[in-house]
N, C-alpha and C positions, 0 to 999 in steps of 0.2 A: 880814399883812393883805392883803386884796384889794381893786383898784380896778375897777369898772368903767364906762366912759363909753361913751355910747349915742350915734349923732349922730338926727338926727331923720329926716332925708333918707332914712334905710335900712329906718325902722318898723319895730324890732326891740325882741321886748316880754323883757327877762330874768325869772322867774320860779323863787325857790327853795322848795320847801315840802318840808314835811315826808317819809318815805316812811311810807307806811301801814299800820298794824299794828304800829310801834315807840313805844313807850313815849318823851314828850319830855323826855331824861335833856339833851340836849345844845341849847346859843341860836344866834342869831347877835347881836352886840354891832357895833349901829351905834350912830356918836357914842357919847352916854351912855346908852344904852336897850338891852336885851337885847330880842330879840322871836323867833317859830317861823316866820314866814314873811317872806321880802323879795322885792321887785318893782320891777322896773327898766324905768320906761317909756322909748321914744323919746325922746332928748336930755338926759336926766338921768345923773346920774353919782352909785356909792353905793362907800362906803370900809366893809367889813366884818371884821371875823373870827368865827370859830367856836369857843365855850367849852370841845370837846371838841379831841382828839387826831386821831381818825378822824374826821371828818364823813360819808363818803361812808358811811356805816354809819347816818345819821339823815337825810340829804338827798340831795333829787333836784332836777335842773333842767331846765329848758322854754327853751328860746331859738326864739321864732316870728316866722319873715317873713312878711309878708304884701308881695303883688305885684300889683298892679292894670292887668293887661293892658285893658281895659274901656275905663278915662276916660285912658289914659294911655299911654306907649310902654310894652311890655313889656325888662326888662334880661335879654335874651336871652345864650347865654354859659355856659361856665363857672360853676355857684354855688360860693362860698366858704364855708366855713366862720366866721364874725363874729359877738359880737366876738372876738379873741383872748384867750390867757393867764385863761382862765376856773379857779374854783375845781374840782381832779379830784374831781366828782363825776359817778353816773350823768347822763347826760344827754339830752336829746331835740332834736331840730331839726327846728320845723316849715315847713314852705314851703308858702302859702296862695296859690294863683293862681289870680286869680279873671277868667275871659276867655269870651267870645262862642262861642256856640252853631254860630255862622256860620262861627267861624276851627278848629283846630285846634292843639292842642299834642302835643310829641313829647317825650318824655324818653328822650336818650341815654345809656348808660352805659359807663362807663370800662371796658376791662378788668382785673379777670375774668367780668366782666359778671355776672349774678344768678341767681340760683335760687329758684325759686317753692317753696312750703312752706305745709304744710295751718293755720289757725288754731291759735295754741297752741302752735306745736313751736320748739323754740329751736334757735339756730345755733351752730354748734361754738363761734365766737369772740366771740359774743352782740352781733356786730354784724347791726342785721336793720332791712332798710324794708318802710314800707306805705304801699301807695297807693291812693287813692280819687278817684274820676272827680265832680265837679260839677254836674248839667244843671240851671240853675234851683235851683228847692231841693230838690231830692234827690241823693242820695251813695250812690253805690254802691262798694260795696269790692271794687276790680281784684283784690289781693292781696296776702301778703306773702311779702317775699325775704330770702335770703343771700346771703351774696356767694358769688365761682364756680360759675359756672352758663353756661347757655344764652342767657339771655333778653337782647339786646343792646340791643332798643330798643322804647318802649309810645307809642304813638301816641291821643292823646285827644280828645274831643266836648265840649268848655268847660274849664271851670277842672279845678284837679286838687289836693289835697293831699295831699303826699309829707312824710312821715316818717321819719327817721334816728334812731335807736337805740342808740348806744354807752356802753359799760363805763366805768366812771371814770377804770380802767387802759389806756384806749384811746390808742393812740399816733396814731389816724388825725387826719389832717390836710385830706385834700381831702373834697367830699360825694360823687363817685365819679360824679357825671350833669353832663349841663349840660340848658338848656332851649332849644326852641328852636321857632318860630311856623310855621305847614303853614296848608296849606286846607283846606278841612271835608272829616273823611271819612264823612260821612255812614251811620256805626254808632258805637258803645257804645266798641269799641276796638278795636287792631290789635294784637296780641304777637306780635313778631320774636323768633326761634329762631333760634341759629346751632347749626349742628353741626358739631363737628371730630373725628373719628377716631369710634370703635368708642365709642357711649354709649346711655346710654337718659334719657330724659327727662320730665317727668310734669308737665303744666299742668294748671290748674283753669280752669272756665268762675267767672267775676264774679261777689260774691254768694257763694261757695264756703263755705258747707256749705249756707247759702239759696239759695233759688230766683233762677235765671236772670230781669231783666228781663222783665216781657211786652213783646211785638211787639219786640222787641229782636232786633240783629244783631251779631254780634263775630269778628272773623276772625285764628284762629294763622299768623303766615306764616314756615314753617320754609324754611331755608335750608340745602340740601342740595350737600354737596361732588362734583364729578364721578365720584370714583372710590368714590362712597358708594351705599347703598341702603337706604330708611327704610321702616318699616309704621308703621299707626299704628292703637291701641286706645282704645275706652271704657270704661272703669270706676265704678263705683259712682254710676248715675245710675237715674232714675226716671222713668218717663215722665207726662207730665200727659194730663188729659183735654181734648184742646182741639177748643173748639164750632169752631173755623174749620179750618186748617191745623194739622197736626202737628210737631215738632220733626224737622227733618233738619237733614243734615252736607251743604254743598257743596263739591267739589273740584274743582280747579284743575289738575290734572295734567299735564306737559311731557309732548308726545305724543300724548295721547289724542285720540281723532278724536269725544267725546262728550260735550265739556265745556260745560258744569259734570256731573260726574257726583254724581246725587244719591243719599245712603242713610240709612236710618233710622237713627237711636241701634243698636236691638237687631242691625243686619245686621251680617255680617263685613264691617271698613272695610280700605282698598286695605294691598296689601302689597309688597314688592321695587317700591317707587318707585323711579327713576332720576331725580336732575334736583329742583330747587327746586320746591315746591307751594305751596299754600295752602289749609285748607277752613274755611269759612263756616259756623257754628253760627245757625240762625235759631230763636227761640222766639214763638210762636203767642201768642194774646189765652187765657189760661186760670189759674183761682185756684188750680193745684196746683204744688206747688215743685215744681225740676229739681233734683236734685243731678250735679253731671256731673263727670268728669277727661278729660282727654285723655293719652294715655300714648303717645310714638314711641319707637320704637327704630332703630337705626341701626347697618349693618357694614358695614365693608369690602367693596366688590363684586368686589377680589381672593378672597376669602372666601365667596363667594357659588356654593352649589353646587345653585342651581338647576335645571341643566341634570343635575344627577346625578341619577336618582329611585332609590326603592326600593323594592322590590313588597313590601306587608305582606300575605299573603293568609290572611284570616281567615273566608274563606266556608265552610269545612268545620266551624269553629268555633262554640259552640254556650254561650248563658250567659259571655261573656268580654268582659273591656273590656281595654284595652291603651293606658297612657298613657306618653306620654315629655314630660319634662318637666327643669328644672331641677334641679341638685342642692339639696337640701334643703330641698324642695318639699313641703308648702307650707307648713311652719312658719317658713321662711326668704326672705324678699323681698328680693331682689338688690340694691343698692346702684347706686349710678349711674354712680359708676365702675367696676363690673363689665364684663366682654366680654359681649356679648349673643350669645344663640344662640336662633334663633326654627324651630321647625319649619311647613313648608308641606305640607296636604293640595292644594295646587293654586297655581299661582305667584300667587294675588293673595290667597290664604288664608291667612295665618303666624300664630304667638301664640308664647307661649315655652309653652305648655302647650298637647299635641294629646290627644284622647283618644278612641280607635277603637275600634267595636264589632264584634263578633264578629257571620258572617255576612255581609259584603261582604272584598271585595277593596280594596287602597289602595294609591297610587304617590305615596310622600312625598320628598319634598326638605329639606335643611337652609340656615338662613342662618347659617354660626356658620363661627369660626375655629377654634374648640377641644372639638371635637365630645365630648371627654373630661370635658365639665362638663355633658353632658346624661345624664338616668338615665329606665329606663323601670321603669314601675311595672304589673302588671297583674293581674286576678282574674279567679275561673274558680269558677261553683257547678256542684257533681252534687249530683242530689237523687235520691230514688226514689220513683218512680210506678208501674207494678207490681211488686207483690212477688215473682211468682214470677221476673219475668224478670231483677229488678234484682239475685237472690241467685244466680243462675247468671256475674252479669259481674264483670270483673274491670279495674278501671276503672285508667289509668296515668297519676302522677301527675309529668311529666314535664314539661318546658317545650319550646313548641313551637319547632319550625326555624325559623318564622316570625319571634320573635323573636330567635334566636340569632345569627341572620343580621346582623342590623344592626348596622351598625357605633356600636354604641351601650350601655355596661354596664345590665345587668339589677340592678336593684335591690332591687325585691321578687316575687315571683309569691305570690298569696294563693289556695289552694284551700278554700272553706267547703261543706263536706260535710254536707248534710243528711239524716238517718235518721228515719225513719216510726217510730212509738213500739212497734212489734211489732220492731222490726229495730235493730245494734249496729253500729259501723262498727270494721271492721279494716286495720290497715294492716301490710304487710308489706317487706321488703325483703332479698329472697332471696340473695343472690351479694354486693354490700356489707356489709349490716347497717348496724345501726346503733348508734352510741356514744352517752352521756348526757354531757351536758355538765357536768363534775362540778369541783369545786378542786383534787382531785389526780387528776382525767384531763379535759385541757382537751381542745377540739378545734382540730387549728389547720392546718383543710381551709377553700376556698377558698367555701366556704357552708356553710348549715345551715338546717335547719329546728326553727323554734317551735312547737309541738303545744299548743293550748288548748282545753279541750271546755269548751260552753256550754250553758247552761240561759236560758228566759226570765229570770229571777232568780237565777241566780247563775253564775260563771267557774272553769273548776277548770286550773293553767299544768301542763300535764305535764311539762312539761322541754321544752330544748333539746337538739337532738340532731345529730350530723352524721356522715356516711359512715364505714365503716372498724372498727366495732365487732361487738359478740355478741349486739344485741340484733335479734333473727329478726320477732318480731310483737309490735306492739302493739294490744289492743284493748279499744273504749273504749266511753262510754256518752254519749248525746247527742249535739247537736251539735258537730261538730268543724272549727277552723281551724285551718289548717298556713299557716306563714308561711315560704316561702325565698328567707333573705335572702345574697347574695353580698355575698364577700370580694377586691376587686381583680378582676384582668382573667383571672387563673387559673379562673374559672369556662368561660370558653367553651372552651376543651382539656378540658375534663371531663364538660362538660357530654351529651356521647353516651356516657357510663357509666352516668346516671342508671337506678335499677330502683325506685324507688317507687311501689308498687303499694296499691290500695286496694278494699272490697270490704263488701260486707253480712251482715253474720251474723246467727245467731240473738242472743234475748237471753242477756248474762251476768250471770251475779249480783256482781260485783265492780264498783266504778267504773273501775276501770283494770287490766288482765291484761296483764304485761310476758312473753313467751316468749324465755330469755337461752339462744345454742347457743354457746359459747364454742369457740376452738380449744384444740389440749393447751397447757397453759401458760401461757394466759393471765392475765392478772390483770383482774379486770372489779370497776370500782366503782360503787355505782347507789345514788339516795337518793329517796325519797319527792315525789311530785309536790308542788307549788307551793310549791319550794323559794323563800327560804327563811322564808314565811310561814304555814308548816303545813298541814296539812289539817284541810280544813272539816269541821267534824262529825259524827260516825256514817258518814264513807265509810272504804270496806274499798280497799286494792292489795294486788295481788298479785304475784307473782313465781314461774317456773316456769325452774327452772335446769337445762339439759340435763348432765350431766355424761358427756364424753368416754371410749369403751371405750377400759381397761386404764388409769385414771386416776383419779384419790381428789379428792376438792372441799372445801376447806376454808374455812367460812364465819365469818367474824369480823364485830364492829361496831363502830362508830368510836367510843362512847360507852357509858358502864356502867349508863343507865337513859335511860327514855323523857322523862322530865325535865317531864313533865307532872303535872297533877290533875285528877282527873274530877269534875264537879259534876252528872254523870247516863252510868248508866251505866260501865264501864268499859273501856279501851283494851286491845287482846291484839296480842301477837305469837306468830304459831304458826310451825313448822319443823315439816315433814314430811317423807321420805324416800317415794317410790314404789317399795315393797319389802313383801312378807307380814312381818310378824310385827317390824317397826321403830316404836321407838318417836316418839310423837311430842311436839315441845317445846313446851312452851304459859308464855307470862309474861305477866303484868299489869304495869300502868301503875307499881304501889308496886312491884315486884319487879325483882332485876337481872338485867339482859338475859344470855342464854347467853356464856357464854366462847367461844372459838374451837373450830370440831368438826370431824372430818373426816367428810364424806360421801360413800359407797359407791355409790350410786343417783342418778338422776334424784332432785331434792327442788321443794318449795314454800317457798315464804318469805312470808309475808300480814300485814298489818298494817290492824288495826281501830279505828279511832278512837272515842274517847270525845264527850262533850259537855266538854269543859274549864270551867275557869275563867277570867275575865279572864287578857289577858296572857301565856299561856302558850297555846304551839300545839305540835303533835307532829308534830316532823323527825327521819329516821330517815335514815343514812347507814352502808354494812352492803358488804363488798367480797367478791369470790370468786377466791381462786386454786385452782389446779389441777397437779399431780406425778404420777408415774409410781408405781403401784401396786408394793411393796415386798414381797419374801418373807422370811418370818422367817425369823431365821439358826439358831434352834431347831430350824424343822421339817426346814432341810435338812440339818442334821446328823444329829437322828431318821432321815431317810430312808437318808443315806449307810450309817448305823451298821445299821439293817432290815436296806437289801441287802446289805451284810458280814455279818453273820448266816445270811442264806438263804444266801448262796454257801457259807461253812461247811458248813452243812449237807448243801448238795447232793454237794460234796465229799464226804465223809464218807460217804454215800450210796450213792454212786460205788466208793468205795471198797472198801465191806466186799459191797458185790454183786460187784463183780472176784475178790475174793478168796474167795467163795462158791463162784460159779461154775469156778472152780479146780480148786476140792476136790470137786467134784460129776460122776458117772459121765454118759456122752450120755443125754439124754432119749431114749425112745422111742414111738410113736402106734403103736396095731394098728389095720388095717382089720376091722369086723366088716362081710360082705355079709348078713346074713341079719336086720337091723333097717333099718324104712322108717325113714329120715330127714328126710323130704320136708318143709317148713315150709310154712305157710297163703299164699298172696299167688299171686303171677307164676308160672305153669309153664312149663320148659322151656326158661330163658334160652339154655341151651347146647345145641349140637346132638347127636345121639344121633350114638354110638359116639364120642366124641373121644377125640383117640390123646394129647395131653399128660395132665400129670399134677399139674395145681392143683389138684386136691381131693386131694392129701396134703398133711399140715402138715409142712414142714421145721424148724420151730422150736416149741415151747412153753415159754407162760410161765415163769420158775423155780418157780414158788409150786406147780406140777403135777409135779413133779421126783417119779417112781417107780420108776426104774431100776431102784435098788436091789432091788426084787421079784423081779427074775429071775437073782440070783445062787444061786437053788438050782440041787441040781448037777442037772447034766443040762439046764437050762433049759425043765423041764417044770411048773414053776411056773406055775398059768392066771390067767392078768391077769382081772383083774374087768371087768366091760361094764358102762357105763351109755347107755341108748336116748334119742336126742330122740321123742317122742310127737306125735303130729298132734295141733293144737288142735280142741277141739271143741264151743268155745263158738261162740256167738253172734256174726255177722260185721256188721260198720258198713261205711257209705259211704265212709270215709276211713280208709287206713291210719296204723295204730299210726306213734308217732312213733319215729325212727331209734334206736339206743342211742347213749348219747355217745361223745363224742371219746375219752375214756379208754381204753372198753373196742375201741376197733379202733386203737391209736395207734402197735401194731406192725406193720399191716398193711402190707405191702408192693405196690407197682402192678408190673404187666406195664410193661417197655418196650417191649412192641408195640402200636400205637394200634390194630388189630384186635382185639387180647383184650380182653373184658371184664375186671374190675378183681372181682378171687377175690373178692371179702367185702359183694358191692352186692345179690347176690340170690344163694337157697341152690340148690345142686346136691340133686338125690336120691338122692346115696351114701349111705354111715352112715360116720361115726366112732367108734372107742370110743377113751376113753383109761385108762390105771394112773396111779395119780399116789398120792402118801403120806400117811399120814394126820396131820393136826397134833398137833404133838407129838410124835411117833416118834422115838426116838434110832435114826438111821441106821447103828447099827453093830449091832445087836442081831443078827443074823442070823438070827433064829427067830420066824414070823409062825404064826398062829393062826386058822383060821377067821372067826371072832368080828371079829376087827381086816379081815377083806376084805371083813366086811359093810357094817361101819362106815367104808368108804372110796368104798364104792358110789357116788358123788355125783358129777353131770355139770359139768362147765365152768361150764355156763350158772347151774346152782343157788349151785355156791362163787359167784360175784359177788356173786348174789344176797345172798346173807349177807353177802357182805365189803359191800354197799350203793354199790356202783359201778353199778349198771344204776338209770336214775330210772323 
């Protein structure tokens, strides 16, 4: 059971009730009576227990002092917590001080002194005060707090009620303030700040998320350490229409030669304070609420590298903003006990977030110890406005020096690329290339860029891509953003490699043309944009695969169908080869996709989407290696086995003309003088009377072998004559073409570089030659008339016939 006695002297009201929204499963049993609610006035005394196990699971309690500074001495001091040894259940403790307009009250707090916190938020250890300010009859709510914090001490304009807050399981013992009696300070209220070390801090004006008091005054008075320096901000407030005076901030500043220096809400408020301050919030006569926060920050003034600047110069720049900011900004709001790192565009201008446009020049400075927790963010649009001029440029899509320089990591650079509906945007990347970011070829370079083309209605993810790969050009249709985002501090050594280049073309018919130049040997794997959600509807990719001279391309896919359904229309895959007379591969959406092929040629790879059915989208994952073009072992044994063959032959050849010529008597040529010889063309090549003697033939072919003719006795046998005749046809502008190689292949040259070479143009001697007739057995000894007629035939006609002259 529980007892508890009240004395009267302390006006301490106990109060158990119910908690709200639970069902009354559980009593309290005083004397003989069960009842849901018990009340313990001043001086009375109540013996209870509870019919359940848990109670703190059905009940809550109120313990309220009231204090009458007004008719009576206020019990300044230390508050206790009374009475003691109470039932553990949630509880509240109210303190009701109710005192003169004339005087002022101070509530000081213990350390870890407190922390302000918006309506509604609860505190890690659910211990949490609020307090409300008095005047007469109206109650304004100062705020509520946590413990560990800033806030050391609240200085009040009459009464004040302060509320305590603790868990059932609370082992707290003191109330953590005491109270204590001032002179009037003639405003709303005073909040004392203390600052120790590297923080940031975040007040609300009274009233917080309502409107600031009208004609009301209320002053932050932050307490700043010497080897500190503090900025301070406004947040989330609004400004009223007010008929008299407007809402400013006055400050108090150690130093200044201009004080009070005053600024409006919307102005940039002081920053690299040095030295204790204070500023003055004043609100005006006006029926429009104020929401306001004040937010300071605070480092180290060993840390404080104001004096360093650094030139951003973005005047040649054009369409571009360039923010630095916090790491994971701005989905992420820092914590209070974070390091604070504030950038300044000017020493009394800081934020923790700067954002500079392209167009001016900038000399920024930092307030931060750990310059390694600031990231810059920045964007960059090209559009086209003439067309003729915007398809001749070639636009680089490169990060400028400007940010490279600072000592600060790049986080993202966004270039959004717009195209006129007659014009395609291409991107290329000549000397890197580029790789796709695929599950078996990741990239794990120090950035990369996101590729997304847009439509007013709809988004198509091309891939991610990053340096180091096959892929030459890609070009797309729409608007296009590239997003490059860095990996670690490896981007700035890299970062003067960059060759991404950008550019306007005509239109394509494809939504997206990937142009892949592999090296020999590669292995390149590439899968379907807006992996891995499918592609959108009736859009066509394409793919143009260079394939490397003296190297075979072999195309495989990662899966044995498109794994789709069409519910309009249907999806194809085509394989093309860029070669006459190659066939080409065509599959539908129901049909199994090609087996592995080898490709001889540059090829295409395109892929056409359907209208699908729910549920199901068409991803396409397809890879390309590359070998060394192979000779059949067939045909070079054919060829070996050929020229063993011909050699035979020629041999053989060789042979039995040796042996011919053996057995065969000297050929012999007659001169005949008394037929013209003369041939049509060039007269006169050689000079008249020449004393050599190159128009006699020392050799003739075997095949004219007629020796044998002049073995009759006496050697008065007459050789037959045959005459070359002057041509007498018809003469052209361009000489007859040469005879072949065949028929001059015995020809012999002067080694004297003075003589003409015998067989290039005719002399106007005569030749006759004897030669045998085919078929003749060479031993017969007895010739006939008849046989020297039929032998009659010149040089030049036997070829003829044998089909040597073309």
């Amino acid at each position: 059971s529980f007892t508890i006695s009240l004395r009267k002297a302390d006006s301490i009201t106990v109060t158990i009730k119910p908690r709200p929204g639970i069902s009354p499963s559980c009593q309290i049993h005083v004397k003989n009576a069960t009842r849901s609610e018990l009340k313990i006035k001043p001086g009375e005394n109540a013996t209870f227990t509870f019919t359940c196990r848990a109670p703190e699971k059905y009940f809550t309690m109120k313990i309220q002092k009231n204090i009458d500074c007004v008719s009576g001495p206020c019990p300044f001091g230390e508050v206790h917590l009374y009475p003691p040894r109470l039932p553990r259940l949630n509880r509240t403790y109210v303190w009701d001080v109710k005192a003169s307009t004339k005087a002022g009250l101070e509530l000081k707090f213990s350390t870890p002194w407190l922390r302000q916190i918006e309506p509604g938020e609860m505190c890690p250890d659910s211990v949490s005060y609020n307090i409300n300010s008095c005047i007469d009859t109206a109650t304004v709510n100062i705020g509520s707090f946590c413990r560990n914090g800033s806030v050391s001490r609240i200085k009040l304009l009459g009464g004040v009620v302060l509320s305590l807050h603790l868990p059932w399981d609370s082992s707290l013992t003191t109330s953590g303030f005491n109270i204590a009696n001032r002179a009037s300070i003639k405003r709303l209220c005073i909040i004392e700040s203390i600052l120790e070390g590297e923080s940031s801090i975040t007040l609300m004006s009274p009233n917080y998320p309502l409107g600031f008091p009208e004609d009301e005054l209320m002053t932050w008075q932050f307490v700043v350490p010497p080897n500190m320096r503090a900025s301070v901000f406004f947040h989330n407030y609004s400004l009223s229409n007010c008929e008299r005076k407007e809402e400013r901030v006055e400050y108090y500043i150690p130093g200044s030669l201009s004080n009070p220096e005053v600024f409006k809400l919307s102005d940039s408020q002081p920053a690299n304070i040095a030295g204790s301050f204070h500023p003055n919030l004043w609100r005006s006569s006006s029926p429009t609420l104020l929401i306001k926060q004040v937010h300071l920050e605070q480092v180290a003034q060993d840390h404080v590298q104001a004096d360093v600047t650094h030139l951003v110069d973005l005047s040649k720049e054009k369409n571009m903003s360039v923010t630095i900011h916090f790491e994971g900004w701005p989905s992420h709001v820092p914590l209070m006990s974070e390091p604070v790192c504030l950038i300044c565009k000017d020493p009394r201008t800081c934020d923790r977030v700067l954002t500079l446009a392209s167009g001016t020049a900038y000399k920024i400075s930092f307030l931060c110890k750990d310059l390694s927790r600031l990231r810059i963010t920045a964007e960059k649009g090209i559009s086209c406005v003439d067309l003729r001029w915007c398809q001749r440029k070639i636009y680089s899509l490169s990060v400028p020096k400007a940010i490279t320089q600072l000592p600060v990591q790049l986080h993202k650079f966004i270039w959004k690329l717009l195209a006129p509906s007659q014009l395609n945007i291409e991107i290329t990347s000549p000397s890197l290339k580029l790789q796709q970011h695929v599950p078996e070829q990741r990239c794990n370079t120090s950035y990369s860029y996101g590729i997304v083309s847009a439509t007013p209605t709809t988004e198509l993810t091309i891939g991610v891509f990053c340096p180091g790969g096959s892929i030459e050009k890609i070009q797309m249709r729409n608007n296009i953003t590239i997003v490059l985002k860095t990996f670690g501090k490896g981007f700035l050594n890299e970062s003067n490699r960059q060759d991404l280049k950008m550019s306007f073309v005509p239109h394509i018919k494809d939504e997206c043309t990937f142009t892949v130049s592999p090296g020999p040997k590669d292995k390149v794997h590439l899968q379907t944009p807006n992996w891995p959600y499918g592609l959108p509807p009736f859009v066509s990719i394409s793919w143009y695969i260079v394939v490397p001279s003296k190297q075979v391309a072999r195309l495989g896919f990662s899966k044995e169908r498109m794994g789709i359904a069409c519910q309009t229309s249907h999806a194809y895959l085509n394989v093309k080869e860029e070669a006459a007379g190659t066939e080409e591969t065509v599959r539908r959406e129901d049909e199994l996709l090609p087996k592995p092929k080898d490709m001889y040629h540059d090829f295409w790879v395109n892929v056409s989407n359907c209208n699908p059915t729910e549920k199901m989208q068409l991803t396409l994952q397809f890879w390309v290696t590359f070998t060394d073009k192979q000779i059949d072992l067939g045909v070079i044994l054919a060829a070996v086995a050929g020229a063993g063959v011909l050699t035979a032959i020629g041999l053989t050849v060789c042979c039995v003309k040796k042996k011919k010529k053996k057995s065969q008597d000297p050929m012999v040529g007659v001169y005949n003088t008394n037929v013209n010889t003369q041939a049509p063309g060039k007269q006169k090549l050689f000079r008249k009377g020449r004393q050599n003697e190159s128009h006699v033939y020392a050799v003739i072919d075997d095949a004219m072998v007629y020796g044998h003719l002049l073995k009759e006795s006496n050697g008065l046998v007459a050789p037959e004559v045959d005459v070359y005749r002057p041509f007498d046809g018809p003469m052209g502008p361009v000489p007859p073409s040469p005879p072949p190689f065949s028929f001059r292949k015995d020809t012999k040259h002067s080694s004297n570089p003075e003589e003409p070479p015998p067989l290039t143009d005719t002399d106007p001697d005569t030749y006759t030659f004897a030669h045998q007739k085919l078929g003749q057995v060479e031993d017969t000894g007895d010739t006939n008339e008849k046989d020297h007629g039929e032998m009659s035939l010149s040089l030049l006609e036997r070829k003829e016939q044998d089909g040597l002259v073309e």
